[in-house]
C-alpha positions as MATLAB code, in Angstrom:
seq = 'XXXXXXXXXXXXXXXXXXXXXXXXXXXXXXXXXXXXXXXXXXXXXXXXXXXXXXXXXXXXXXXXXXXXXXXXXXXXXXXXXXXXXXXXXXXXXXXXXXXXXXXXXXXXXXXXXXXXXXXXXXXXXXXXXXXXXXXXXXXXXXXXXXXXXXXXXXXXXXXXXXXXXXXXXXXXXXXXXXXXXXXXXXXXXXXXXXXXXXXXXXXXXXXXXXXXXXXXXXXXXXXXXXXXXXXXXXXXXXXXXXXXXXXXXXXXXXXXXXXXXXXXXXXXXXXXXXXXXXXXXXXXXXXXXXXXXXXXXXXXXXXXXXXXXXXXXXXXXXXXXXXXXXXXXXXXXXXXXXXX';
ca = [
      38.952  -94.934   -9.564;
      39.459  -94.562  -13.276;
      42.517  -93.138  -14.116;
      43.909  -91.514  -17.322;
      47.160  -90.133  -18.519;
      47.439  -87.266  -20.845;
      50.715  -86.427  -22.763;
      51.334  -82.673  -23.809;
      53.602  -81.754  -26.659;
      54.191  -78.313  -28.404;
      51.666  -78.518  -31.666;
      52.448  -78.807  -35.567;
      50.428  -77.461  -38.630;
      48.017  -79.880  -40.288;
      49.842  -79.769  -43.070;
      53.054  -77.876  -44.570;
      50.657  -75.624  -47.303;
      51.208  -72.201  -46.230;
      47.290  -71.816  -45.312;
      47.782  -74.673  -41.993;
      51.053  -73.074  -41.368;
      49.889  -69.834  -41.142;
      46.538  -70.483  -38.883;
      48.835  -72.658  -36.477;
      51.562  -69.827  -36.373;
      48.578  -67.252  -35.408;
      47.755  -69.926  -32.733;
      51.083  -70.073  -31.224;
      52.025  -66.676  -31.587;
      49.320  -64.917  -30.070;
      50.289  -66.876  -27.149;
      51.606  -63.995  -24.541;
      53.954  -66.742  -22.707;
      55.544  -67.083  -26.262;
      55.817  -63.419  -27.214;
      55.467  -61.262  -23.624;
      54.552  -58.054  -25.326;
      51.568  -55.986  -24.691;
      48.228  -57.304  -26.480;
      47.898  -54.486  -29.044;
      51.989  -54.578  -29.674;
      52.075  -58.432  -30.194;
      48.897  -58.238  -32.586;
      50.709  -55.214  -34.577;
      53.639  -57.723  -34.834;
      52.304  -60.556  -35.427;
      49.591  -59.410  -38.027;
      51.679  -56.750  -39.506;
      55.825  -58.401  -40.042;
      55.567  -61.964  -39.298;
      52.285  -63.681  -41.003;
      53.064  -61.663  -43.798;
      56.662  -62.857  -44.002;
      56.587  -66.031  -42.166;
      54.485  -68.720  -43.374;
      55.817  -69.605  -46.874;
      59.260  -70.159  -45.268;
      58.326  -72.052  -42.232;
      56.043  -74.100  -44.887;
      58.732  -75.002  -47.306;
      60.996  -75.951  -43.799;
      57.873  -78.342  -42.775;
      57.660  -79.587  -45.886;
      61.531  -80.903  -46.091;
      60.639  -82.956  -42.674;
      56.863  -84.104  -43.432;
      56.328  -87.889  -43.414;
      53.886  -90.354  -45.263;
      52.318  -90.127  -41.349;
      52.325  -86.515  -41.637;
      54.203  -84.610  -39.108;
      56.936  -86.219  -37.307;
      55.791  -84.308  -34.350;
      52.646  -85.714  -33.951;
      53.039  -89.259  -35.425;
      56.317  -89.834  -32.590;
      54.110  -88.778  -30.180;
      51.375  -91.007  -31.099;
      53.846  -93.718  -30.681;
      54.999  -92.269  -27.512;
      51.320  -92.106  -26.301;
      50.613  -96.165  -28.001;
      53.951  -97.191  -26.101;
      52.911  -96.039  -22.302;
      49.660  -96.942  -22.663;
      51.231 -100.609  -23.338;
      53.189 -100.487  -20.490;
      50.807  -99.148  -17.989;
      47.727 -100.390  -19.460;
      46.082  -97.173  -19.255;
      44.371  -94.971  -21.328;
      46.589  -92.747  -22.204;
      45.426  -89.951  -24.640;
      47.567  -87.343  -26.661;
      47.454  -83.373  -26.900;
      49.087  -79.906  -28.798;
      49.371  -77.378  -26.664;
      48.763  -75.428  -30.173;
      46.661  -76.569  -33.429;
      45.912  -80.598  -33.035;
      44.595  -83.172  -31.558;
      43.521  -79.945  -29.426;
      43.910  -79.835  -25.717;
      39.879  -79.640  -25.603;
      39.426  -82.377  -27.725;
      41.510  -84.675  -25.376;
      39.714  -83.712  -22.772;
      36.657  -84.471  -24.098;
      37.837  -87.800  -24.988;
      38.961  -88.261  -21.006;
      35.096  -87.431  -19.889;
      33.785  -89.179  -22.313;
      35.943  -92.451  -21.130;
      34.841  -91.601  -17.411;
      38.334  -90.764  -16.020;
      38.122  -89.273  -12.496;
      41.943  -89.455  -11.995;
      44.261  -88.167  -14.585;
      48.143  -87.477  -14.791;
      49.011  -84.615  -17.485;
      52.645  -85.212  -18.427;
      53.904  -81.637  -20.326;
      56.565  -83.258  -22.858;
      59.067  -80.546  -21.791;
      61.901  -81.498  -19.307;
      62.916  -77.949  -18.650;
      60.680  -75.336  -17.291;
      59.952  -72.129  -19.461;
      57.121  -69.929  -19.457;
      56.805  -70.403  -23.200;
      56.860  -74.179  -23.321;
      56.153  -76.327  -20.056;
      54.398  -73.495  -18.246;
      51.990  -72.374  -20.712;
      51.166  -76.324  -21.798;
      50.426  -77.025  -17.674;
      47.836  -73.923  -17.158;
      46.066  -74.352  -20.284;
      45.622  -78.251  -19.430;
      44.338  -77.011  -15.708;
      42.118  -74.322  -17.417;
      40.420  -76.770  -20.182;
      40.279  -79.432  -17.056;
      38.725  -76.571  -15.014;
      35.924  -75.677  -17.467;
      35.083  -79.343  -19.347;
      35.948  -81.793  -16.164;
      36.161  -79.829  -13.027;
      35.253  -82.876  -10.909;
      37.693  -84.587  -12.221;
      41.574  -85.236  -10.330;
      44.017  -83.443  -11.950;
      48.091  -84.185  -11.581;
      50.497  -82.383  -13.382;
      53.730  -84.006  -13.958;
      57.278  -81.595  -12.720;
      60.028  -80.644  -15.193;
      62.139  -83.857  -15.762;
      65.333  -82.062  -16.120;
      67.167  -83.952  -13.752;
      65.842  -87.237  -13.232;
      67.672  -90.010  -13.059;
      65.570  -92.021  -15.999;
      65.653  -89.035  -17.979;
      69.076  -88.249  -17.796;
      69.896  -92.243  -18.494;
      67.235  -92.503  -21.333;
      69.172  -89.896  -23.013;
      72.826  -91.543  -22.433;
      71.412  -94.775  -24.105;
      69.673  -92.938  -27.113;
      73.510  -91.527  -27.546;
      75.312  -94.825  -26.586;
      75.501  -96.219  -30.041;
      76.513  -92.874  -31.730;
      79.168  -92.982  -29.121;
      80.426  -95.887  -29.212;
      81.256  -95.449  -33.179;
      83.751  -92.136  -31.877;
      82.813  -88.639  -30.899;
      86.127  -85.814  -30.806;
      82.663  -83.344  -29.697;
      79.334  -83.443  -28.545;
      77.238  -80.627  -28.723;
      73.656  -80.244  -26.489;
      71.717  -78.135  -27.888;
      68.873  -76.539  -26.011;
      65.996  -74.873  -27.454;
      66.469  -70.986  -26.619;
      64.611  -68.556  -24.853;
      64.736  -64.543  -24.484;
      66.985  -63.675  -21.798;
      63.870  -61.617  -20.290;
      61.906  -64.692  -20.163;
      64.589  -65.551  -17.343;
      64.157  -62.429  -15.104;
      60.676  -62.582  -15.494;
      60.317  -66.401  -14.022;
      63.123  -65.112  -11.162;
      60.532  -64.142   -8.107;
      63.945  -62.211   -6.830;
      64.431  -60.242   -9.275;
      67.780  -60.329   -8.906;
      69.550  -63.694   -9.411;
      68.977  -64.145  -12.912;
      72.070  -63.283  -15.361;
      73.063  -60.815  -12.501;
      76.291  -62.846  -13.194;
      78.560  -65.189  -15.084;
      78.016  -68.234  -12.824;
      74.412  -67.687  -11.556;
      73.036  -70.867  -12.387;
      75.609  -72.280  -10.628;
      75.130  -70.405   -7.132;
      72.178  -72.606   -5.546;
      68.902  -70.430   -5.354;
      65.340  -71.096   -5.286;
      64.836  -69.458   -8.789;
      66.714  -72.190   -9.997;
      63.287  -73.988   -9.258;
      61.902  -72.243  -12.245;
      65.161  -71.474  -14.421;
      65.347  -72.737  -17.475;
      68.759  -71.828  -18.344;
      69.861  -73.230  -14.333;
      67.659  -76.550  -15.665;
      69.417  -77.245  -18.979;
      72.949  -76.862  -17.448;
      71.867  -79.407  -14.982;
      71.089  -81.498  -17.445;
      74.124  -80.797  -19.821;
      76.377  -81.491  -16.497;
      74.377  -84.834  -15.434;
      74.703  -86.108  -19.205;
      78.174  -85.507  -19.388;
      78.947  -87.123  -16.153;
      76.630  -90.019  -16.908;
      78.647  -90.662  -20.407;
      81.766  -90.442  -18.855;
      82.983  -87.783  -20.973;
      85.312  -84.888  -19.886;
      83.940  -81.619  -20.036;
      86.066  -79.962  -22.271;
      84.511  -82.118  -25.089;
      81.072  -80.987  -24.363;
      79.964  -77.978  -25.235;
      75.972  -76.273  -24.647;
      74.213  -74.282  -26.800;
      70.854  -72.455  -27.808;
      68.751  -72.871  -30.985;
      65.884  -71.788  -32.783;
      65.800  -67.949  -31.714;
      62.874  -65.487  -33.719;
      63.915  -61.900  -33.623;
      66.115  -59.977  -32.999;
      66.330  -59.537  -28.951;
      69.034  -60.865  -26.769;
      68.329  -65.114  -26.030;
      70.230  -67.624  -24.000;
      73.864  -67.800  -25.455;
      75.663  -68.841  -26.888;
      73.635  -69.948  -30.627;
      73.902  -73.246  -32.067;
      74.832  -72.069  -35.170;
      77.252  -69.499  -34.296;
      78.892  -72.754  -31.916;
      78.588  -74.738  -34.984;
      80.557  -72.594  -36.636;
      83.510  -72.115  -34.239;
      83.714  -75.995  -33.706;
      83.624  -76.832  -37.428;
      87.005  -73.914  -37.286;
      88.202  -76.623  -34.348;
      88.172  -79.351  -36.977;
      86.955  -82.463  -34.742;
      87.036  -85.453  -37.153;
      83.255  -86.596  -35.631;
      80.672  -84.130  -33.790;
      77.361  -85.455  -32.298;
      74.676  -83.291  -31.777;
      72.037  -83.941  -29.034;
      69.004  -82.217  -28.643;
      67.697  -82.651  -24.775;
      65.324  -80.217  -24.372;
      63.278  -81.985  -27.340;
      61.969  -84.663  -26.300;
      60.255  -86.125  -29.698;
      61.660  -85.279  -32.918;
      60.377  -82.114  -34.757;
      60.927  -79.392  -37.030;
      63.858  -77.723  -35.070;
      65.513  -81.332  -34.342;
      64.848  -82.506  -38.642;
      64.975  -79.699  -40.193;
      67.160  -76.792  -38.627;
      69.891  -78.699  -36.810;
      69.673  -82.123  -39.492;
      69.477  -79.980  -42.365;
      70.389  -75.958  -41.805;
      73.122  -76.988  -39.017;
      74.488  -79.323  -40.721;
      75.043  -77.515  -44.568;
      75.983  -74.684  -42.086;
      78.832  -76.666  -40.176;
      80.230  -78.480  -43.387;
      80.474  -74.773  -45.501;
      82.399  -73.608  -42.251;
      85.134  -76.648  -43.413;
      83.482  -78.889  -40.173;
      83.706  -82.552  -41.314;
      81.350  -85.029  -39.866;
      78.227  -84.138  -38.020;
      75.866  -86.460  -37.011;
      72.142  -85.560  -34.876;
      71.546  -88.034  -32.244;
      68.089  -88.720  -32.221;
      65.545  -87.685  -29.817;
      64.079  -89.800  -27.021;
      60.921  -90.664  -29.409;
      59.341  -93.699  -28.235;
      62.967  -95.469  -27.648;
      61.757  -98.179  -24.991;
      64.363  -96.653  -21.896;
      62.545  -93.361  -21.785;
      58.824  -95.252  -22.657;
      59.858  -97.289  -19.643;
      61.206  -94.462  -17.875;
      57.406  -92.368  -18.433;
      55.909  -95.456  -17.507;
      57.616  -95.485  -13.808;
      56.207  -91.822  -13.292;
      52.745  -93.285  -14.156;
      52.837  -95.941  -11.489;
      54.693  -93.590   -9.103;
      51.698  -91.391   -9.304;
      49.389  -94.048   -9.063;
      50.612  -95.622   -6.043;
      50.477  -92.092   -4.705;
      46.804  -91.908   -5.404;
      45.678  -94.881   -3.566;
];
């Protein structure tokens, strides 16, 4: 049996001109797992206040972070994708859940290579409706019309596996090592009603303070219960007490309640602390992007330093660092043993 692995990240604009920017914006926020608001609402928003507004700023921010490869996005990931397929000699073949290479177009390349088996890996450790849940059923629904014959395996959240969790203490090791009086994780945020919605309870969810930490099967599907798990497994693995370790969420649009509390309004009441060294790790970002390069490297950290922080340094992501290649590459063969 011919088998194929298929890795799944978020998307990036061809190119930082405000034209790409603005076509791959439309893409991703006409999504309705990104913005959950009624079809004619979320057009009226979307066509009326933010491509208006939107583009020129989000182009100049892509611009700061664009590479001779083009977006950092896309060219780590074609590393990533050139890595595992090294170590499981596979073909392994790379997708955007928004703008490109297209989820079709990977497809196409996956029938075209006669693949009857194939393992999708959604490059999202936690599970959210707007990020790992909305990359999983469009891969099923491409798979579904282009190659319905053919096997299809998504890959769970990673959240709390043990290669994942140890990929990400030995991408901070070194940063560590050098002294740390803080680390901040910072999580990529989500609305707050993105939470109740995934809750099949209904009533679990933010219904109090320490929800996430009262076992429940909407943890199964929680994505604030998932990064915490994380945060606490990290910390442990590191060996560093908990009182140095603080979670956060970035990269909120709008103005409706998200996760809390922000990354920059935590940046701003550790730089107020005055730690001599803070690290900033970014696990729910798995590859390093616009909200890793450009709005915690660059906006977080002219942010922190006018608060009077001194010394803030962004741990890079996971990238194509060779513990989490290797770790991907152990999923692979656990999934092909299982297929045999």
């Amino acid at each position: 049996m011919r088998k194929a692995v298929l890795l799944v990240n978020l998307g990036s604009p061809d190119s930082p001109s405000v034209g790409d920017v603005r076509r791959f914006l439309r893409e991703f926020l006409s999504d309705p797992s990104v913005i959950d608001l009624p079809w004619l609402l979320r057009k009226a928003l979307l066509e009326g206040v933010i491509l208006p507004l939107r583009p020129k700023r989000s182009a100049a921010a892509y611009a700061r972070v664009w590479t001779k490869e083009g977006s950092p996005l896309v060219a780590l990931s074609r590393r990533q994708a050139a890595g595992l397929e090294k170590r499981t000699g596979l073909s392994v073949h790379l997708a955007m859940r928004y703008g490109n290479p297209s989820i079709e177009s990977a497809v196409g390349e996956i029938v075209r290579a006669g693949a009857e088996e194939v393992l999708a890996i959604p490059m999202f450790p936690h599970h959210a409706a707007s990020s790992y849940q909305t990359a999983a059923l469009r891969v099923k629904e491409v798979f579904h019309s282009l190659a319905p014959k053919v096997s299809l395996t998504i890959q769970p959240p990673i959240y709390a596996e043990e290669g994942y969790i140890g990929a990400l203490a030995t991408s901070a090791g070194p940063y560590l090592e050098k002294g740390c009086d803080r680390l901040l994780l910072s999580f990529h945020g989500i609305p707050e009603r993105h939470l109740r919605k995934a809750d099949p309870s209904h009533g679990h969810c933010l219904a109090s303070e320490d929800c996430c930490k009262t076992p429940h099967p909407c943890h199964a599907t929680c994505y604030r219960a998932q990064c915490l798990k994380t945060a606490e497994l990290l910390t442990c693995r590191l060996g560093l007490e908990p009182g140095k370790v603080s979670v956060s969420f970035q990269s909120r649009l709008g103005k409706g309640r998200w996760l809390r509390p922000y990354t920059f309004v935590r940046l701003a009441e550790i730089a107020k602390e005055k730690p001599e060294r803070l690290l900033v790790l970014c696990p729910s970002f798995v590859t390093d992007c616009l909200e890793t390069l450009g709005e915690i490297a660059q906006e977080g950290r002219a942010l922190y330093t006018e608060a009077g922080g001194g010394e803030i340094t962004l741990v890079p992501c996971l990238n194509d660092s060779p513990s989490f290649l290797d770790f991907l590459a152990a999923k692979v063969r656990d999934w092909e043993r299982a297929m045999r």
